[in-house]
N, C-alpha and C positions, 0 to 999 in steps of 0.2 A: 504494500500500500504506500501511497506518497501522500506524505502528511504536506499542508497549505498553509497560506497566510492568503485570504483576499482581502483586501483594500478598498474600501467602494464606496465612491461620493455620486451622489444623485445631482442631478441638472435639476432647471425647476420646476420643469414639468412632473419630473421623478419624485420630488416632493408634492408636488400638489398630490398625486397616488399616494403618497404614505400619510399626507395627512387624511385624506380621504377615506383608507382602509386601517392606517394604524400599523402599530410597529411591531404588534404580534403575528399579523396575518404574514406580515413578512418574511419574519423568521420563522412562519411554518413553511413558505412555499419555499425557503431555502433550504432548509431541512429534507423536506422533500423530494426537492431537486436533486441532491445527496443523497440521501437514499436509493433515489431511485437509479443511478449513477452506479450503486456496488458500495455507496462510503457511507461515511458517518463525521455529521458533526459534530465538535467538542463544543465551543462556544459559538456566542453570535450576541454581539456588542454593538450599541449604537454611541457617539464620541462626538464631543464637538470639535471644531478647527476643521483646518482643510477635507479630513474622511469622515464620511459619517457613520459608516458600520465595519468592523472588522468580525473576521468569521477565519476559525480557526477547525481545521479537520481535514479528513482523509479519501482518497480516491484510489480506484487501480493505481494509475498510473498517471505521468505526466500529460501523455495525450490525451486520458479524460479529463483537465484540470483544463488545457487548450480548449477544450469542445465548450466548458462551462462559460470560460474568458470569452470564446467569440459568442455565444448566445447572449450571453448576456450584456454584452457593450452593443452587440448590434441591435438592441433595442431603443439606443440614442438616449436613455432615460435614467444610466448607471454609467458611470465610469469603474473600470477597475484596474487593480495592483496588483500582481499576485507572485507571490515569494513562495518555492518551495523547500520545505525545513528539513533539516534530518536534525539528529540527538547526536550527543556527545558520542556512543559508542561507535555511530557513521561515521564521526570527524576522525575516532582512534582512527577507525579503518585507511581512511582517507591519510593518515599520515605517515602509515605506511606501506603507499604505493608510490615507486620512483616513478617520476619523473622531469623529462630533458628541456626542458626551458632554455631561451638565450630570452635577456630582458633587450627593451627596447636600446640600439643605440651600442651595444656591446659585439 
């Protein structure tokens, strides 16, 4: 499974729908959406400043997290962010595997 971070700030059309329906209905159709997907969501946060909801949880795979990002921004009424996390024990793995890098300029 590949654990997420979405990021999602609404235009203002996007809010006139959330004031319209409310901030529950939304985090069930995103729930849902997940679900119905193969995952599961951990949280679902709504924030003030720039984002206004952060949603944290899991999918097969990278390409289902793609499929979520484009349905969902091609709707014109969501922007989103999406970061995919591993844990500390990814990172162990991650450090060690060589490899051959030349940095910029060298």
């Amino acid at each position: 499974m590949t654990k997420f971070l979405i990021k999602a700030s609404y235009t203002h059309e996007g809010v006139k729908g959330l004031l319209k329906l409310g901030g529950t209905i939304r985090k069930q159709a995103i729930e849902k959406m997940i679900n119905d997907l193969g995952g599961k969501m951990e949280s679902f946060y709504y924030a003030f400043g720039d984002t206004d909801v952060y949603v944290i949880g899991e999918v097969p795979d990278a390409v289902t997290l793609a499929a979520v990002s484009l349905n969902i921004n091609s709707t014109g009424l969501v922007s989103t962010a999406d970061t995919i996390l591993i844990n500390p024990e990814e990172v162990d793995r991650a450090t060690k595997i060589s490899v051959s890098y030349r940095s910029p300029g060298s």
